[in-house]
One Martini backbone bead per residue (centre of mass of N, CA, C, O) as a GRO file, in nm:
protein
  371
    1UNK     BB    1 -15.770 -12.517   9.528
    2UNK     BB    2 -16.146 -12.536   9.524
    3UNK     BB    3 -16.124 -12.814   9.406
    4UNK     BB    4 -16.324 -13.061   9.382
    5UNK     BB    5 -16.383 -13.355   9.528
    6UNK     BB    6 -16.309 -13.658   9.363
    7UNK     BB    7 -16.531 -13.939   9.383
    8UNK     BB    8 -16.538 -14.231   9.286
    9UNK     BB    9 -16.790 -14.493   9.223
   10UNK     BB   10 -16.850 -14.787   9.389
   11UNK     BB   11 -16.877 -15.079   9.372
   12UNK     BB   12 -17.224 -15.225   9.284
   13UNK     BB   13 -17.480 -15.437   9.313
   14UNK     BB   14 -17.649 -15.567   9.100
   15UNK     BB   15 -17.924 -15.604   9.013
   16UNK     BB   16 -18.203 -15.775   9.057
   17UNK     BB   17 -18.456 -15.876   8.874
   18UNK     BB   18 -18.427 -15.797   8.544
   19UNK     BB   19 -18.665 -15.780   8.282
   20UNK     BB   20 -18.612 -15.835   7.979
   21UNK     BB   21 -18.662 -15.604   7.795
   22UNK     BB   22 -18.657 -15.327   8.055
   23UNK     BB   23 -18.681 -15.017   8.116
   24UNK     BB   24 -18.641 -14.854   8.394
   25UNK     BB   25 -18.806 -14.572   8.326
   26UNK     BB   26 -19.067 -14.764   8.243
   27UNK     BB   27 -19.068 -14.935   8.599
   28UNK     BB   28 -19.024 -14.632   8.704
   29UNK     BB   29 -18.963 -14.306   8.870
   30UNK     BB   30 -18.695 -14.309   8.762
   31UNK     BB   31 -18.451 -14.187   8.601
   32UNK     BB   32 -18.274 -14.143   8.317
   33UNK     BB   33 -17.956 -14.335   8.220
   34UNK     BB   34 -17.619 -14.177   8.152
   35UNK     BB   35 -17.358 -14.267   7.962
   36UNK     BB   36 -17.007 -14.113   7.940
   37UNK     BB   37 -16.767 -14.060   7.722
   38UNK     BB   38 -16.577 -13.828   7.764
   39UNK     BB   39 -16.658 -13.592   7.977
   40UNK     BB   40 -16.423 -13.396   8.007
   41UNK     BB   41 -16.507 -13.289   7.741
   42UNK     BB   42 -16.634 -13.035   7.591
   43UNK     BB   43 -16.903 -13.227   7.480
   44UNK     BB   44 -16.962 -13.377   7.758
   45UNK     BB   45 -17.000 -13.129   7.942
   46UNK     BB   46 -17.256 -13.051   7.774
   47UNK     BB   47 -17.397 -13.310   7.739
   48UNK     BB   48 -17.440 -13.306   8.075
   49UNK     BB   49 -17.600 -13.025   8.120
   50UNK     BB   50 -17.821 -13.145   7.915
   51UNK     BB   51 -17.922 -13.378   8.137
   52UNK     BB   52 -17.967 -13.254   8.351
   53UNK     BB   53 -18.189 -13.056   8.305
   54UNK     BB   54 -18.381 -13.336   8.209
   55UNK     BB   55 -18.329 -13.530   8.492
   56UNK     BB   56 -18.064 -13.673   8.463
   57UNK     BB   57 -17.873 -13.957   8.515
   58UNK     BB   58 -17.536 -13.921   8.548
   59UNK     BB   59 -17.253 -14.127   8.375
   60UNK     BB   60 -16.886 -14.117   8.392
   61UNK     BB   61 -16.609 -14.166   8.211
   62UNK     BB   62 -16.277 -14.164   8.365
   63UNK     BB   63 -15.929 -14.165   8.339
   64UNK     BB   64 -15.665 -14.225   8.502
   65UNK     BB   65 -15.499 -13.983   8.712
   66UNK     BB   66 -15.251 -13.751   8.872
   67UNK     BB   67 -15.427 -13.571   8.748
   68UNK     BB   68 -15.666 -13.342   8.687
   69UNK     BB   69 -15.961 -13.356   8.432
   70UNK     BB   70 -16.229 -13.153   8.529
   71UNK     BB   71 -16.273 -12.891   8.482
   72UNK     BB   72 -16.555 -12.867   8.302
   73UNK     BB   73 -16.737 -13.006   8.535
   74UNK     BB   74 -16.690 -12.900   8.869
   75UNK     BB   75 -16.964 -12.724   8.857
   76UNK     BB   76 -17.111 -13.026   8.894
   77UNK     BB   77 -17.026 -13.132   9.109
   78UNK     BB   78 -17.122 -13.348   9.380
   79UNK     BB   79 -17.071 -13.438   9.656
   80UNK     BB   80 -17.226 -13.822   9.764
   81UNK     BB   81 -17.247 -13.742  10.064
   82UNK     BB   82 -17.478 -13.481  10.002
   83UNK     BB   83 -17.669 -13.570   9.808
   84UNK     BB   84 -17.805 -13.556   9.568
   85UNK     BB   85 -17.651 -13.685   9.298
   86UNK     BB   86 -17.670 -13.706   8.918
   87UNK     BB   87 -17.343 -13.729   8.935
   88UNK     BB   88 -17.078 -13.942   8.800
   89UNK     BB   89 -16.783 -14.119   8.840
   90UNK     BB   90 -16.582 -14.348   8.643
   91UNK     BB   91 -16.343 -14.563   8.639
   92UNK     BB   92 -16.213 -14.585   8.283
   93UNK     BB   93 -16.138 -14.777   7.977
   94UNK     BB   94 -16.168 -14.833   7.602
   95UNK     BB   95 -15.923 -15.063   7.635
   96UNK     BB   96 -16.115 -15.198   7.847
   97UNK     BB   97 -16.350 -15.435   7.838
   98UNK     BB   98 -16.387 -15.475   8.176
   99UNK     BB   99 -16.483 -15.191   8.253
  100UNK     BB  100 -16.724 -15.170   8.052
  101UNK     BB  101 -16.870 -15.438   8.183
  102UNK     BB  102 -16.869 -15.327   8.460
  103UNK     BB  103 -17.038 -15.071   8.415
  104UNK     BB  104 -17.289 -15.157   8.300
  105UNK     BB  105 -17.372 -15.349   8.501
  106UNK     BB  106 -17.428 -15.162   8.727
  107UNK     BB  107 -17.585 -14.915   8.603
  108UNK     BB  108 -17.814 -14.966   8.356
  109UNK     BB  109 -17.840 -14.784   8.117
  110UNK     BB  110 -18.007 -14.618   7.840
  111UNK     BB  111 -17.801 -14.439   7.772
  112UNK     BB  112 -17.469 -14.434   7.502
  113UNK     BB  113 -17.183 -14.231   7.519
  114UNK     BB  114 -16.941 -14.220   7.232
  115UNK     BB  115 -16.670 -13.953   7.278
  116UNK     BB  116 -16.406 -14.128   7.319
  117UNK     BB  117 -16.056 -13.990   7.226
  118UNK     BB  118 -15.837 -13.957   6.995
  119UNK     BB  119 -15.918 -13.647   6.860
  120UNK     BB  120 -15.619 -13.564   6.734
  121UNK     BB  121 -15.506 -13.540   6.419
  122UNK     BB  122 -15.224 -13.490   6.418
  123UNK     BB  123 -15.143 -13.706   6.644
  124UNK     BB  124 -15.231 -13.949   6.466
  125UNK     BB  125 -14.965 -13.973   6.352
  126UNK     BB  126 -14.782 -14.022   6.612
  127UNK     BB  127 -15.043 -14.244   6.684
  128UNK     BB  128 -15.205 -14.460   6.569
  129UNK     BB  129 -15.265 -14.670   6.763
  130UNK     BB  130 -15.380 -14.554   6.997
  131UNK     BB  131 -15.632 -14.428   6.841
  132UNK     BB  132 -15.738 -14.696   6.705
  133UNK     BB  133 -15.807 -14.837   6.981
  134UNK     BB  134 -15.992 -14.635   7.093
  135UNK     BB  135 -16.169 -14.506   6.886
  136UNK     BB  136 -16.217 -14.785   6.725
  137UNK     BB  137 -16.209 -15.023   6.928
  138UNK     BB  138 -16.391 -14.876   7.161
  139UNK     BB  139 -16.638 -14.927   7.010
  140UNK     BB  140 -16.673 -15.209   6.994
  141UNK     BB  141 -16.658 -15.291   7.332
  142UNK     BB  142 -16.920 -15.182   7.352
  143UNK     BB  143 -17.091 -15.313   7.160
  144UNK     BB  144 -17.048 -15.580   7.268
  145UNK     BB  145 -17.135 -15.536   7.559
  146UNK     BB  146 -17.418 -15.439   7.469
  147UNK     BB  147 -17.525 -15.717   7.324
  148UNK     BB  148 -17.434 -15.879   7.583
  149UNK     BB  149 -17.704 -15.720   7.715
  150UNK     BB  150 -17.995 -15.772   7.934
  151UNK     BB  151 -18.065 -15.456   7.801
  152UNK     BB  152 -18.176 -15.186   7.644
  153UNK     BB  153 -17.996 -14.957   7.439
  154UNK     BB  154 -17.877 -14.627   7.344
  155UNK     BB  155 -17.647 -14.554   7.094
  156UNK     BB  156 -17.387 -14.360   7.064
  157UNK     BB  157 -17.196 -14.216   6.803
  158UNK     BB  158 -16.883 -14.043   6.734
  159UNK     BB  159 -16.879 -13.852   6.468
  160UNK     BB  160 -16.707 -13.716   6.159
  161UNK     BB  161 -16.547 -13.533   5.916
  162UNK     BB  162 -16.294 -13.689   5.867
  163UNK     BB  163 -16.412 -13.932   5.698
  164UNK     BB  164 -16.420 -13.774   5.448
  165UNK     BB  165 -16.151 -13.570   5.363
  166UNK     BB  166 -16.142 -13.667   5.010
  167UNK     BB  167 -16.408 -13.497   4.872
  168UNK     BB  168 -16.676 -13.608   4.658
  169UNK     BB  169 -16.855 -13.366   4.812
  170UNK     BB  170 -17.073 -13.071   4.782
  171UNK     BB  171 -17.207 -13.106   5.029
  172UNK     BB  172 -17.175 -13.323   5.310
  173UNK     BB  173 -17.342 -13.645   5.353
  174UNK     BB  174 -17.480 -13.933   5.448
  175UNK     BB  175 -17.401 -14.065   5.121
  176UNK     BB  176 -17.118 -13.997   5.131
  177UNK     BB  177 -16.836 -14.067   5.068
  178UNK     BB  178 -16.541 -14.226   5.240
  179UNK     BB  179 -16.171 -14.043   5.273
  180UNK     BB  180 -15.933 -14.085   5.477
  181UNK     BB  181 -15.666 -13.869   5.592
  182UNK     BB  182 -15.636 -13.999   5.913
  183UNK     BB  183 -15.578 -14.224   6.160
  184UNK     BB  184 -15.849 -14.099   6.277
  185UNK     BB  185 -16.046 -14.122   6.021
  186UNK     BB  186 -15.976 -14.434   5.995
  187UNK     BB  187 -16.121 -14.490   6.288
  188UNK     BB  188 -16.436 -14.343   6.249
  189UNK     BB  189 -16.489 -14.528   6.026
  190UNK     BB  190 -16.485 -14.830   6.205
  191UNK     BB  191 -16.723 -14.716   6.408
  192UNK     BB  192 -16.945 -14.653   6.202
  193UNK     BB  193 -16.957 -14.939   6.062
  194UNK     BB  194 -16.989 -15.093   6.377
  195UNK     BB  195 -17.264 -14.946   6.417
  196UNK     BB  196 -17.416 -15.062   6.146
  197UNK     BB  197 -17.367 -15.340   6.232
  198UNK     BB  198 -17.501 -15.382   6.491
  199UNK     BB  199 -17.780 -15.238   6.385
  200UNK     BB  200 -17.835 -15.505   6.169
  201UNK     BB  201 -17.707 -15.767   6.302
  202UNK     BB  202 -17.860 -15.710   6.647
  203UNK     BB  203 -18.082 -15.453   6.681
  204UNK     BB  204 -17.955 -15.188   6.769
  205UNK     BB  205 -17.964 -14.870   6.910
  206UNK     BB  206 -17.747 -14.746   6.655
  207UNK     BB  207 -17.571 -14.416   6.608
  208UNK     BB  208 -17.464 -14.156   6.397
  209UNK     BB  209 -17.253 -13.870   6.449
  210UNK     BB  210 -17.166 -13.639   6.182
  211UNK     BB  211 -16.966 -13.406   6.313
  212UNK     BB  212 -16.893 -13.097   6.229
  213UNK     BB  213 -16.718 -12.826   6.343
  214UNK     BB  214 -16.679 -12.776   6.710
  215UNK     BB  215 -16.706 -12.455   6.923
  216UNK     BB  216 -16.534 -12.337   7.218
  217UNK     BB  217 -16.472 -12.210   7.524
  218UNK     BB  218 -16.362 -12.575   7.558
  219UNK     BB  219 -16.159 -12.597   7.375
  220UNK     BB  220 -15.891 -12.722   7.304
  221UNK     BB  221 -15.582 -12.541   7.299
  222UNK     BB  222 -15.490 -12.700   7.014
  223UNK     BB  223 -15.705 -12.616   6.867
  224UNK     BB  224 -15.713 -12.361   6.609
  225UNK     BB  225 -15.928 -12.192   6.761
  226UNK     BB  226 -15.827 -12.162   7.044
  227UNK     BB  227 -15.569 -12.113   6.959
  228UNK     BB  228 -15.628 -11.813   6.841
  229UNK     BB  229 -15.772 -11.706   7.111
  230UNK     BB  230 -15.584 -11.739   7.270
  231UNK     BB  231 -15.311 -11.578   7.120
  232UNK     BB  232 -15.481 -11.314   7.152
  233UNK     BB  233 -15.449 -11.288   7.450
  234UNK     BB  234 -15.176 -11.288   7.511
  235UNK     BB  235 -15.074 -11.063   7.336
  236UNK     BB  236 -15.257 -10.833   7.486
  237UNK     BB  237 -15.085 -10.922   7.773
  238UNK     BB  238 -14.761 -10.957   7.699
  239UNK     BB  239 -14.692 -11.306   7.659
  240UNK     BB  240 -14.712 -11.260   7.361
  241UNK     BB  241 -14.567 -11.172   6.964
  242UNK     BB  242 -14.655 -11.465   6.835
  243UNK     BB  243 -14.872 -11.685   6.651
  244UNK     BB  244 -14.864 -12.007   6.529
  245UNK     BB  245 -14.929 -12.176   6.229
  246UNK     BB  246 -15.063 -12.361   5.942
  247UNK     BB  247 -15.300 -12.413   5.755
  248UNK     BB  248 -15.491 -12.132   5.591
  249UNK     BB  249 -15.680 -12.299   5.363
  250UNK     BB  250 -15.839 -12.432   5.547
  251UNK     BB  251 -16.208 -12.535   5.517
  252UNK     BB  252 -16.442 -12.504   5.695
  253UNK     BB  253 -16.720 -12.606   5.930
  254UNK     BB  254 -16.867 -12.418   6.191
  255UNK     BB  255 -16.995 -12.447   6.511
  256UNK     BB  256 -17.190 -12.481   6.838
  257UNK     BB  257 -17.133 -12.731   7.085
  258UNK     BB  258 -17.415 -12.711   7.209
  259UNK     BB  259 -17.575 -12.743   6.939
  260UNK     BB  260 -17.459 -13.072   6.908
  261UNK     BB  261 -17.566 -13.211   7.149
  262UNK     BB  262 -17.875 -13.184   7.112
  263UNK     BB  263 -17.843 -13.391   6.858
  264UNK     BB  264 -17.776 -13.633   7.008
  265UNK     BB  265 -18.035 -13.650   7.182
  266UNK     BB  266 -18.225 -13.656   6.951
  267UNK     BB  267 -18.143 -13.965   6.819
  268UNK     BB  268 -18.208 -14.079   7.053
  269UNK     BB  269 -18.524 -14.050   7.061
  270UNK     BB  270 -18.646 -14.122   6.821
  271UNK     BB  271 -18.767 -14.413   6.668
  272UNK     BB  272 -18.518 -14.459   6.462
  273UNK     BB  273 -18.232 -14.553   6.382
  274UNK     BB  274 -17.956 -14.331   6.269
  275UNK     BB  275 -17.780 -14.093   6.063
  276UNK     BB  276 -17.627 -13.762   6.102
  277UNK     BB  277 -17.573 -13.481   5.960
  278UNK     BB  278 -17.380 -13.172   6.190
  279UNK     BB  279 -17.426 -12.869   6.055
  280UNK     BB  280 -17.435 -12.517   5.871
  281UNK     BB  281 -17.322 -12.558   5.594
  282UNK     BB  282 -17.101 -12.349   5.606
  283UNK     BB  283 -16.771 -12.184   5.482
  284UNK     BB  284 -16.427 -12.178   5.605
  285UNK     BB  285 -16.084 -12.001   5.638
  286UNK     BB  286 -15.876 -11.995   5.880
  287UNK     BB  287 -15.820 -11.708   5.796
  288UNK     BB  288 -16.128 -11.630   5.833
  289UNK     BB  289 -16.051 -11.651   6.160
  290UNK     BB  290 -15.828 -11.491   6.236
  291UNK     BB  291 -15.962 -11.217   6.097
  292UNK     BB  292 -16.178 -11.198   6.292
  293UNK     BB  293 -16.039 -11.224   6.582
  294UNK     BB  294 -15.860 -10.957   6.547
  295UNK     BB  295 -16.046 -10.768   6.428
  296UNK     BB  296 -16.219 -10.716   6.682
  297UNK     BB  297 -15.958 -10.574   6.820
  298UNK     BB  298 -15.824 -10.406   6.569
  299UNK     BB  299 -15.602 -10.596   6.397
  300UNK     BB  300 -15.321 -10.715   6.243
  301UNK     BB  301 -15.264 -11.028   6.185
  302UNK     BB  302 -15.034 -11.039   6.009
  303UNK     BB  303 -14.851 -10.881   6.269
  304UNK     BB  304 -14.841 -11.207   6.407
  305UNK     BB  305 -14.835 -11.447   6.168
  306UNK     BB  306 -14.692 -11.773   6.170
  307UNK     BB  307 -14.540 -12.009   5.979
  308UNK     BB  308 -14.544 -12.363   6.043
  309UNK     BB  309 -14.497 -12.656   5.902
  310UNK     BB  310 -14.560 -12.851   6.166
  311UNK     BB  311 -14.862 -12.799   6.125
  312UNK     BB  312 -14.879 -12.997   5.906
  313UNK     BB  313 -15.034 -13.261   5.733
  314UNK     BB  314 -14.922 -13.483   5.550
  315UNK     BB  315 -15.234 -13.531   5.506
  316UNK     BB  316 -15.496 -13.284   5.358
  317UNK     BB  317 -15.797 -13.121   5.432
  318UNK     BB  318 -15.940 -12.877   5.221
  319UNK     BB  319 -16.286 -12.940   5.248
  320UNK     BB  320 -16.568 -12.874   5.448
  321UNK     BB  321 -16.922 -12.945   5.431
  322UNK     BB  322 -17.232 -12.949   5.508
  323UNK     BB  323 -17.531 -13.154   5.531
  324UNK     BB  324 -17.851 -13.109   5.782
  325UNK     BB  325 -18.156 -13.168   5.641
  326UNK     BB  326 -18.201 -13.453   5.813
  327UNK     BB  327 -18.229 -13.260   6.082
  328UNK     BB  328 -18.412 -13.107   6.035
  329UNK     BB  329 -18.660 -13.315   5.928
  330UNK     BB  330 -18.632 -13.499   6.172
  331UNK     BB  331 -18.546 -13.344   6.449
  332UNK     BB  332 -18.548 -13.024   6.461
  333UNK     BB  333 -18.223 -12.943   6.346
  334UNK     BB  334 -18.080 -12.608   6.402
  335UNK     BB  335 -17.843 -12.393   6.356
  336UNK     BB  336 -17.773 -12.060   6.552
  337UNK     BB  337 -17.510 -12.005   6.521
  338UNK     BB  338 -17.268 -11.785   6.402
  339UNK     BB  339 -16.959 -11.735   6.309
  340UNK     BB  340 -16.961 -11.397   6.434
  341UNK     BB  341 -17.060 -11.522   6.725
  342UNK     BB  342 -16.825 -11.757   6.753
  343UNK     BB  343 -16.609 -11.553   6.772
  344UNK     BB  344 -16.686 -11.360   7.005
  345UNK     BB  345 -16.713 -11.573   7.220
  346UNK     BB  346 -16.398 -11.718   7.213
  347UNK     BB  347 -16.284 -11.392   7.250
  348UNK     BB  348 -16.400 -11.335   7.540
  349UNK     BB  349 -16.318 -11.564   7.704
  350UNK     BB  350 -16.002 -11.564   7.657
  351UNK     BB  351 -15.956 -11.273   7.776
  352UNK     BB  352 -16.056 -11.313   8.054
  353UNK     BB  353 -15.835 -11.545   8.092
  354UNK     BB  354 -15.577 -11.318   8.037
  355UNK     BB  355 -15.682 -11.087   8.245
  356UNK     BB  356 -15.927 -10.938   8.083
  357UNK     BB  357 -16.135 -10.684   7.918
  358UNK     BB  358 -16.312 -10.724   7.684
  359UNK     BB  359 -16.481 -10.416   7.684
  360UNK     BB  360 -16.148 -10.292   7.612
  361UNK     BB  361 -16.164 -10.420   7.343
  362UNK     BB  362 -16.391 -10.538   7.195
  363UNK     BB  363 -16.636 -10.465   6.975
  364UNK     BB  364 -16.924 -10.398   6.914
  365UNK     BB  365 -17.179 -10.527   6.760
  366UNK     BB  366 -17.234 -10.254   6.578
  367UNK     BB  367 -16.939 -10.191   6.507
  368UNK     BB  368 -16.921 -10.426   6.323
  369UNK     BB  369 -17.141 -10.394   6.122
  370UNK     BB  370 -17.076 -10.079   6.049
  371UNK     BB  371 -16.788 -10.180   5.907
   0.00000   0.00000   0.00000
């Protein structure tokens, strides 16, 4: 109850008469048109907002399910009954080269957002096959799609800070080599050159955006980030007494996935396809992260954490740091949110979700401060 109703877009008559290398948005007064695959996903939500706002018709791939998995995006949808409407999603998925050609062959987007992934770095241990199908063989059939298409495209690759692995140097920038230490890292590795391959080998505008860790209260639960302050809410809610978790000594770049997004659509815009690292710049330890989660709420994270090794990774990447200066330079994208504002926010998310008030719990901005 209460869930917007989701109808696919149905199968449309594409375009007749269109122009080879002609792109809609410069040939009519129509918005400029995006599809993005993983809409249902943190950045998918994020980076549909803020197509939205700039005036795009947005176009999502979603997955078919038996059960809803749209919650991130559901206040964006508006029944296409009722006209006037700018987001569409349509079935489709990554493993089928048949949905993603004839979904562009439909659509005729200008830009095309690859976010779609088996994202989770723990399960594609479990699951490699599956992983490397979508992650890396999908980001192939798209690019195959886009090259055998009759008008040019704008495409983004969702890359990854964790191609980087057992990393040869800190911070890790462009230029760094790629040392994948999981089933994921090495799938997002093939993604990346098979990006720089397209774009150099048949001239498409194919760039590569190596996000490290960006985090939201959209952020999935099973990641550490969400895992510790959704923890944090059940505990103080009384339902439950102990936290779970795996290496606390991974230091990770974490930043704001609202201005990640961002960093994507300006990436489209620049004037030649290139690839770069968006990061902080800064480096914290899971330890720090959690000490300050607990911290806001005045708790000794000591007597909530424990330590369970199910979650350690076969092969543990210790410690990531990004160089975002030519992300600076060049598209003129630096992050805004600090770590303890990031802490912040998605632990007053997590408590309102625990039907909590934060403002009975989280210490003010100016008493953290002065602490």
């Amino acid at each position: 109850m209460g869930r917007p109703l989701f109808r696919p877009v149905q199968r449309a008559r594409a375009h007749q008469g269109f122009c080879h290398n002609q792109r809609v948005s410069e040939s009519t007064s129509a918005p400029k048109k995006a599809l993005i695959t993983g809409i249902t996903g943190q950045d998918g939500s994020y980076l549909a907002e803020l197509l939205l706002s700039k005036g795009y018709e947005v176009h999502g791939l979603i997955r078919r399910s038996s059960s809803f998995s749209t919650g991130r995006i559901d206040h964006l949808y508006r029944d296409p009954h009722l006209g006037e409407t700018r987001l569409h999603l349509h079935y489709g998925d990554l493993s089928d080269s048949s949905s993603l050609i004839h979904t562009l062959n439909r659509l005729r987007p200008d830009e095309v957002y690859n976010l779609g992934a088996q994202s989770h770095v723990k399960v594609s241990f479990d699951m490699p096959e599956f992983t490397a199908d979508t992650t890396g063989m999908g980001n192939l059939r798209l690019l195959e799609a886009i090259r055998c298409a009759e008008w040019p495209m704008r495409f983004y690759q969702a890359g990854s800070s964790e191609m980087f692995g057992k990393v040869a140097e800190t911070p890790q920038r462009e230029t760094t080599p790629f040392y994948p230490r999981s089933p994921y890292g090495v799938s997002k590795v093939f993604a990346h050159w098979m990006t720089v391959q397209y774009r150099e080998a048949h001239g498409l505008f194919a760039v590569n955006g190596i996000l490290f860790n960006h985090e939201s209260p959209r952020r999935g639960p099973t990641f550490v980030t969400r895992k510790v302050t959704r923890g944090l809410g059940a505990i103080l809610a009384g339902r439950e007494r102990k936290l779970y978790l795996g290496n606390l000594d991974a230091r990770r770049d974490w930043g704001y996935a609202p201005e990640y997004v961002e960093a994507m659509w300006l990436m489209l815009q620049a004037p030649e396809p290139e690839d770069y690292v968006i990061a902080t710049g800064e480096m914290h330890t899971v330890r720090e992260f959690v000490e300050a989660v607990f911290g806001l709420v005045g708790l000794d994270w000591n007597e909530y954490v424990v330590i369970d090794p199910a979650y350690f990774r076969p092969t543990e990447v210790d410690q990531l740091c990004g160089d975002p200066s030519k992300a600076a330079e060049k598209l003129g994208w630096r992050p805004r949110t600090r770590f303890t504002d990031l802490v912040r926010i998605m632990v007053e998310a997590d408590l309102a979700d625990a039907g909590l008030d934060p403002s009975k719990f989280v210490k003010p901005a100016a008493a953290e401060i002065g602490a």
